[in-house]
BADO-413141 format. One record per atom (N, C-alpha, C): residue in three letters; x, y, z. Coordinates in steps of 0.2 Angstrom, whole numbers, padded with zeros to 4 digits, always signed. Example, Ala and Ser with C-alpha at 12.3 -4.5 7.8 and 13.67 -1.06 7.14 Angstrom:
# BADO-413141
ALA+0066-0028+0039;ALA+0062-0022+0039;ALA+0066-0016+0039;SER+0064-0011+0035;SER+0068-0005+0036;SER+0064+0000+0039;
END
This chain:
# BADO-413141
UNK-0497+0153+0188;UNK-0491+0155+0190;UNK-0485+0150+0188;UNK-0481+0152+0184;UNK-0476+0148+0183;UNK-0470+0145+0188;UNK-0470+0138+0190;UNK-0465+0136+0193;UNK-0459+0138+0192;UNK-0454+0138+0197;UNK-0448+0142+0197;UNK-0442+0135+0192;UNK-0438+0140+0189;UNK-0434+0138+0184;UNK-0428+0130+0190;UNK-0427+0123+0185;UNK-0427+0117+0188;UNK-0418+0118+0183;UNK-0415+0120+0191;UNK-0408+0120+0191;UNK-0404+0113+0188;UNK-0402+0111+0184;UNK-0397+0105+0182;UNK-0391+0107+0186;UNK-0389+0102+0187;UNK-0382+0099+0189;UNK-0382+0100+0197;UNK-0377+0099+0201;UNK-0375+0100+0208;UNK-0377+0107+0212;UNK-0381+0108+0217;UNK-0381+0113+0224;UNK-0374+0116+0223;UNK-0373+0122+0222;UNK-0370+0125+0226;UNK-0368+0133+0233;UNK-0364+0132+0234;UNK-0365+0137+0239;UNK-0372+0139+0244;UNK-0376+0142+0243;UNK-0381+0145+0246;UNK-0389+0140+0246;UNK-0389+0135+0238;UNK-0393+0131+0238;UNK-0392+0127+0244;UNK-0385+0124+0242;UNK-0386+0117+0247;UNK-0391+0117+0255;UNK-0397+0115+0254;UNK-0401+0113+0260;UNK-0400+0109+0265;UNK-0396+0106+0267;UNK-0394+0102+0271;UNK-0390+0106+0278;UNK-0392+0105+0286;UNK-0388+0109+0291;UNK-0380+0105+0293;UNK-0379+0100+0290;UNK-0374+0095+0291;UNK-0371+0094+0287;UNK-0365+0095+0285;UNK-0360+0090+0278;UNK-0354+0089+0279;UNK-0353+0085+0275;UNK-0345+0079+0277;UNK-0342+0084+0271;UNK-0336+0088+0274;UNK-0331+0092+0271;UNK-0325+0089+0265;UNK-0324+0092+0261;UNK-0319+0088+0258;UNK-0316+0093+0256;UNK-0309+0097+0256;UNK-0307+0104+0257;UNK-0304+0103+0247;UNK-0300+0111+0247;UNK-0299+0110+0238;UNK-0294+0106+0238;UNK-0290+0101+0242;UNK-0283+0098+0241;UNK-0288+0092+0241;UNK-0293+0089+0242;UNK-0296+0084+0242;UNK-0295+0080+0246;UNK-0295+0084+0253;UNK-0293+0078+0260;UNK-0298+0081+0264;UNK-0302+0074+0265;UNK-0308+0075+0270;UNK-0308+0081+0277;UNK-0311+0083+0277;UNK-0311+0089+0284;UNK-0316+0085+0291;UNK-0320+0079+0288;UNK-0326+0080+0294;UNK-0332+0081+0291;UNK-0336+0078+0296;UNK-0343+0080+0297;UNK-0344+0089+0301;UNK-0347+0092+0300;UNK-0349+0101+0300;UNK-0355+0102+0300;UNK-0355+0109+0303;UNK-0363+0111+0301;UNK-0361+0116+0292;UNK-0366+0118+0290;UNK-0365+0120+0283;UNK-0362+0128+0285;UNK-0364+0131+0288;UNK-0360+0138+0290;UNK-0353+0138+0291;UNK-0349+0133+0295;UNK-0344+0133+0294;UNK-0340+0131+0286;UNK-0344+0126+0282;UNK-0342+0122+0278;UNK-0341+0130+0271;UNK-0347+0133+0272;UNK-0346+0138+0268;UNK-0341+0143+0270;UNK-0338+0146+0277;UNK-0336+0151+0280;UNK-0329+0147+0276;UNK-0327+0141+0276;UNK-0320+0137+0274;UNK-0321+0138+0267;UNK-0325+0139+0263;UNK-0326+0139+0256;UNK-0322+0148+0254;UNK-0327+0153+0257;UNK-0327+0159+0256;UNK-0317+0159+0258;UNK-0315+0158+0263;UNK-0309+0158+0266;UNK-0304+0157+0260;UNK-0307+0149+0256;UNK-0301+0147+0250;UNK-0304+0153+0241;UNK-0307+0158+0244;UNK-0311+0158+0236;UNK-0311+0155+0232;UNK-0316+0152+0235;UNK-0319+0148+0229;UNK-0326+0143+0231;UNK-0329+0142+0229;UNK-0337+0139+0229;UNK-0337+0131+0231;UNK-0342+0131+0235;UNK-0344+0124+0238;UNK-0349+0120+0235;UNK-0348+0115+0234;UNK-0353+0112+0227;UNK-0353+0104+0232;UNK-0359+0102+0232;UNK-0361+0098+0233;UNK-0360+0090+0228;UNK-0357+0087+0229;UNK-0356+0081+0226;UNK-0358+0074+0226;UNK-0360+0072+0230;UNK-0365+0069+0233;UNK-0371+0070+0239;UNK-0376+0071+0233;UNK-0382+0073+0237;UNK-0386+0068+0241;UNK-0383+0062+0239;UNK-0387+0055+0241;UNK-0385+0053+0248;UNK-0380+0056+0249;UNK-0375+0051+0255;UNK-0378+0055+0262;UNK-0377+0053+0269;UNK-0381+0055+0272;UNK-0373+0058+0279;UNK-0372+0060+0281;UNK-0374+0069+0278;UNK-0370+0070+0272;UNK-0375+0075+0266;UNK-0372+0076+0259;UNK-0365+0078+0260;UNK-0361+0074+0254;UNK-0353+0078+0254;UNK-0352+0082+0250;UNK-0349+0088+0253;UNK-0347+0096+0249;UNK-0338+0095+0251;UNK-0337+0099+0243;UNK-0331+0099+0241;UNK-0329+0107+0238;UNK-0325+0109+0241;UNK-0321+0117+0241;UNK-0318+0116+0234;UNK-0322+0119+0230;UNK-0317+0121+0222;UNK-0322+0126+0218;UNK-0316+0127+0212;UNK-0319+0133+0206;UNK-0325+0129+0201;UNK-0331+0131+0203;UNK-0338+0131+0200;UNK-0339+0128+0193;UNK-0334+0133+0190;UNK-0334+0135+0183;UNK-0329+0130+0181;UNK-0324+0129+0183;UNK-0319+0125+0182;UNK-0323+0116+0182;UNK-0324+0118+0189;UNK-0328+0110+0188;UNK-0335+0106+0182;UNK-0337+0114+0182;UNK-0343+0111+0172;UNK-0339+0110+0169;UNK-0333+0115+0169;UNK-0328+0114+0161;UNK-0327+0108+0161;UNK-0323+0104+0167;UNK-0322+0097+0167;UNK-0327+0092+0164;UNK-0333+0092+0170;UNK-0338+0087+0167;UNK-0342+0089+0158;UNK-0341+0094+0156;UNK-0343+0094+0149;UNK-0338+0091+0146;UNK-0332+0091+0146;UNK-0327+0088+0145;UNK-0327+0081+0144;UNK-0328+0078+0151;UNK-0327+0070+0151;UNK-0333+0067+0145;UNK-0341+0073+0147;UNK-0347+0071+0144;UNK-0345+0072+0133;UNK-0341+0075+0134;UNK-0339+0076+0124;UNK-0334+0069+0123;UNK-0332+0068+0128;UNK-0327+0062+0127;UNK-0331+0055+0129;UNK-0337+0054+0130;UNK-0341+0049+0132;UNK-0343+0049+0126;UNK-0346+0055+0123;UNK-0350+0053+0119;UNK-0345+0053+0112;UNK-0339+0055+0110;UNK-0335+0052+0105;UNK-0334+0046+0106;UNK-0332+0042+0111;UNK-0331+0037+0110;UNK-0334+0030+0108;UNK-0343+0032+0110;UNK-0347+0030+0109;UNK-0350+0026+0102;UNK-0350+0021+0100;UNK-0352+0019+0093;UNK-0358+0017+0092;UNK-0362+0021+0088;UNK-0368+0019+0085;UNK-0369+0013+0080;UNK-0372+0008+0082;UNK-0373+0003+0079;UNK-0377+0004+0073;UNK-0376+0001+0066;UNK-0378+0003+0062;UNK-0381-0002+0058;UNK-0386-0003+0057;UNK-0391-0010+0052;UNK-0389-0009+0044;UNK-0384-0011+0039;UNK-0383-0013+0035;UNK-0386-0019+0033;UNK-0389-0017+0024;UNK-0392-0022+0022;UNK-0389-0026+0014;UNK-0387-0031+0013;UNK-0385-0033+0009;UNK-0391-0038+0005;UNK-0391-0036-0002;UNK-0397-0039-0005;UNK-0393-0045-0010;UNK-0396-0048-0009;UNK-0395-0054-0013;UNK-0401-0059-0018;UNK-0398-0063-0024;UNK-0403-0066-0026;UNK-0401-0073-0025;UNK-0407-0081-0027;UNK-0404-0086-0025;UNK-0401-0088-0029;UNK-0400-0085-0035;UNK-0395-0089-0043;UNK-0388-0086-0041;UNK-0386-0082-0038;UNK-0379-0077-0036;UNK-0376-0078-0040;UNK-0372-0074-0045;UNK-0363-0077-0047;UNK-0359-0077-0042;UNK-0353-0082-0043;UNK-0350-0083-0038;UNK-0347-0078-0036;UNK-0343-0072-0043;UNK-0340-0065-0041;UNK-0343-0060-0038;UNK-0351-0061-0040;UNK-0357-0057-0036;UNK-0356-0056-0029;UNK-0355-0063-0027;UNK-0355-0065-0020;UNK-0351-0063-0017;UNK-0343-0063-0020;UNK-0339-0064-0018;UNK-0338-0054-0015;UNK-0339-0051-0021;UNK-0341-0045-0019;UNK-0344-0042-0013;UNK-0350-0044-0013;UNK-0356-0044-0008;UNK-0353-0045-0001;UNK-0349-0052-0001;UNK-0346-0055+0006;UNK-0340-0051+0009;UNK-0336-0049+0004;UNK-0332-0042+0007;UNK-0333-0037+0011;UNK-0339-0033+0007;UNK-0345-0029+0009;UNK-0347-0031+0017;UNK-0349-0034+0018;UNK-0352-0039+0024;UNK-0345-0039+0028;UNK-0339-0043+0027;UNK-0334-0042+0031;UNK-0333-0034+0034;UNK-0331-0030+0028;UNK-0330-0022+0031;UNK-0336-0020+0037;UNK-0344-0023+0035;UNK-0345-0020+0039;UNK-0347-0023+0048;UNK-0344-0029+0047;UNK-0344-0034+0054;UNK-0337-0029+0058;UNK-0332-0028+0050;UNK-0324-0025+0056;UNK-0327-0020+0060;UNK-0332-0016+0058;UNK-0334-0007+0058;UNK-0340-0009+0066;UNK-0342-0013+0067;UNK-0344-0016+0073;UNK-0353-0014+0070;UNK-0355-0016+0064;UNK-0361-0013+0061;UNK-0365-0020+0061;UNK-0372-0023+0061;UNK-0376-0027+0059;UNK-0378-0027+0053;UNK-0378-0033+0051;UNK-0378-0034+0045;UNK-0388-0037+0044;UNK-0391-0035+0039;UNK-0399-0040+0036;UNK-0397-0042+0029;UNK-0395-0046+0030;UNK-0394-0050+0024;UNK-0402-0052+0021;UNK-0403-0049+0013;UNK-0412-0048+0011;UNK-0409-0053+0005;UNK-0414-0059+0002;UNK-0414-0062-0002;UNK-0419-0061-0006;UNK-0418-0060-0012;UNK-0425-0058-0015;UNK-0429-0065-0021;UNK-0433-0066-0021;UNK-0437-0070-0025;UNK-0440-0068-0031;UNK-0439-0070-0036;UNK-0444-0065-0044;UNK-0448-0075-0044;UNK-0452-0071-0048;UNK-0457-0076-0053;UNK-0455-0083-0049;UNK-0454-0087-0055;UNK-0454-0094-0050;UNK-0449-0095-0047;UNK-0443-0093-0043;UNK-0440-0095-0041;UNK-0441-0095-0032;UNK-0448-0093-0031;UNK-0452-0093-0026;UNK-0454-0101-0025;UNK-0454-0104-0032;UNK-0453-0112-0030;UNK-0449-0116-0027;UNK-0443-0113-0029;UNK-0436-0116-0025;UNK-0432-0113-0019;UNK-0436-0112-0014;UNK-0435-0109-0009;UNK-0429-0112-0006;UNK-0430-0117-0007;UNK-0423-0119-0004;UNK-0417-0119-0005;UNK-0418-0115-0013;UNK-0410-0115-0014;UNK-0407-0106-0010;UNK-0414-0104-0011;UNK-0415-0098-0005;UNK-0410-0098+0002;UNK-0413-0104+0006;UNK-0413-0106+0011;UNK-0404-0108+0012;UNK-0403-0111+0007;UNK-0394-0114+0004;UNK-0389-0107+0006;UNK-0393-0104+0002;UNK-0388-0097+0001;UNK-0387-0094+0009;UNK-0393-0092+0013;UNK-0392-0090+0017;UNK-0384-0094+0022;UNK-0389-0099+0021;UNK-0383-0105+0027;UNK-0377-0105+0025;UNK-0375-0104+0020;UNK-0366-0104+0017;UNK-0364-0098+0020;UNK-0369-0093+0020;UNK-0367-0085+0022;UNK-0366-0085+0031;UNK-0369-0089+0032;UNK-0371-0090+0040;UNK-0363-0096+0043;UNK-0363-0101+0038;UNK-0357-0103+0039;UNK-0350-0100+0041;UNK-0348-0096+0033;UNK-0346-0093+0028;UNK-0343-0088+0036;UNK-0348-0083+0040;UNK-0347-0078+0043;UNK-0346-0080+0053;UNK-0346-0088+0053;UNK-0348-0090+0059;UNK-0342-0086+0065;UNK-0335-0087+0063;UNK-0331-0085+0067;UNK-0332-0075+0069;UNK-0336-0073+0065;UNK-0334-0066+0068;UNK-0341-0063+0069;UNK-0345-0067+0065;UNK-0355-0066+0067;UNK-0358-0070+0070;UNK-0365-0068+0072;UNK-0368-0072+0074;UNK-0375-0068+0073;UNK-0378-0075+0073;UNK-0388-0073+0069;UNK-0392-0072+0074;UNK-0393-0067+0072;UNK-0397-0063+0078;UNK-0405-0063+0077;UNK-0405-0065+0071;UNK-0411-0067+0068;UNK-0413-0071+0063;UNK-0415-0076+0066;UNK-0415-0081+0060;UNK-0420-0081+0053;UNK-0417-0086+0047;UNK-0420-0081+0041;UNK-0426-0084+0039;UNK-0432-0079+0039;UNK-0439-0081+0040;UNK-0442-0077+0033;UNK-0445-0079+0026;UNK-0448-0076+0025;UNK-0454-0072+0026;UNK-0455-0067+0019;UNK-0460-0061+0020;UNK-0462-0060+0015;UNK-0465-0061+0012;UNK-0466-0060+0005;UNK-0464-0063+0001;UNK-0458-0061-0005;UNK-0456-0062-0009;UNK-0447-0062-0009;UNK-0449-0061-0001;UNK-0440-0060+0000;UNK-0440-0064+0008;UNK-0432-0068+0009;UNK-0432-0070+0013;UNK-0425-0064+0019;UNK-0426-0066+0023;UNK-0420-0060+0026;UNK-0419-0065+0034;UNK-0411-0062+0037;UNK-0411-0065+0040;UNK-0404-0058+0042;UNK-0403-0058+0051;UNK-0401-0051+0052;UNK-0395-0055+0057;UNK-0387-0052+0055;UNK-0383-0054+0057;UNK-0378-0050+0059;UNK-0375-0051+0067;UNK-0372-0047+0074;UNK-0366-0048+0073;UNK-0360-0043+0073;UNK-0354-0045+0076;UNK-0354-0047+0081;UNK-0350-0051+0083;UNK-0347-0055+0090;UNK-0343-0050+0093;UNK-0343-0050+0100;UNK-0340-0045+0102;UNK-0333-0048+0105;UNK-0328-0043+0102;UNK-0320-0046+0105;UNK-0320-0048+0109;
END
């Protein structure tokens, strides 16, 4: 047998289970503690529906307003929560250890726009043939860039080879 369909959002009217509730009329002024038959009889009086708004609190508060009008709202507030939200986003800048300076200079703009835009950055260093010998100069480049960025990032990961590529993952700082 299929269990019965699992209602989202707030009680109202005829759900609410409770014989006791702290009234809050449609002007939003407390009425009192009640049994729930009068809370309804005051509901049907203003036309309009009694919705439970807090079910946690002990006796639960029910509040006298239009059903419909109140999802509109909370879907409302929830479209504007989730606009205003920003996804962080892992950009990755590749780099080699020999750079030109204009290369770089390129690339660190890149990296600036995406520190304004509140983005992390992985700064990937890559290694050919022998320049796997001179790790160090690998290791140079990073730290200019770590310098270079200090005032408005900071390393979130420090820069650890893997391979053939060294990489090291770098956070806006938050205003």
């Amino acid at each position: 047998m299929a269990a019965p369909p699992v209602k989202d959002g707030p009680r109202i009217n005829d759900e609410i289970r409770s014989p006791r509730v702290l009234l809050i009329d449609e002007n939003g002024e407390k009425q009192g503690e009640m049994p729930l038959s009068a809370a309804l009889e005051a509901a049907a009086e203003a036309g309009l529906d009694l919705v439970e708004v807090a079910s946690g609190a002990v006796p639960p508060v029910v509040k006298i307003l239009d059903f419909g009008k109140f999802k509109y709202q909370e879907q409302k507030k929830k479209n504007e929560a989730r606009k205003n939200q920003k996804i962080v986003e892992l950009k990755e800048i590749k780099l080699r250890p020999m750079i030109d300076t204009h290369d770089y200079e390129v690339k660190t703009r890149a990296m600036t726009r995406f520190f304004e835009e509140g983005d992390k950055v992985k700064v990937t260093l890559r290694f050919r043939g022998r320049e796997m010998a001179h790790q160090h100069l690998g290791l140079e480049l990073l730290h200019k860039v770590r310098v270079q960025f200090a005032d408005v990032a900071k390393v979130e990961m420090e820069p650890r080879l893997e391979g053939k590529q060294m990489t090291m993952v770098m956070a806006p700082k938050a205003h």
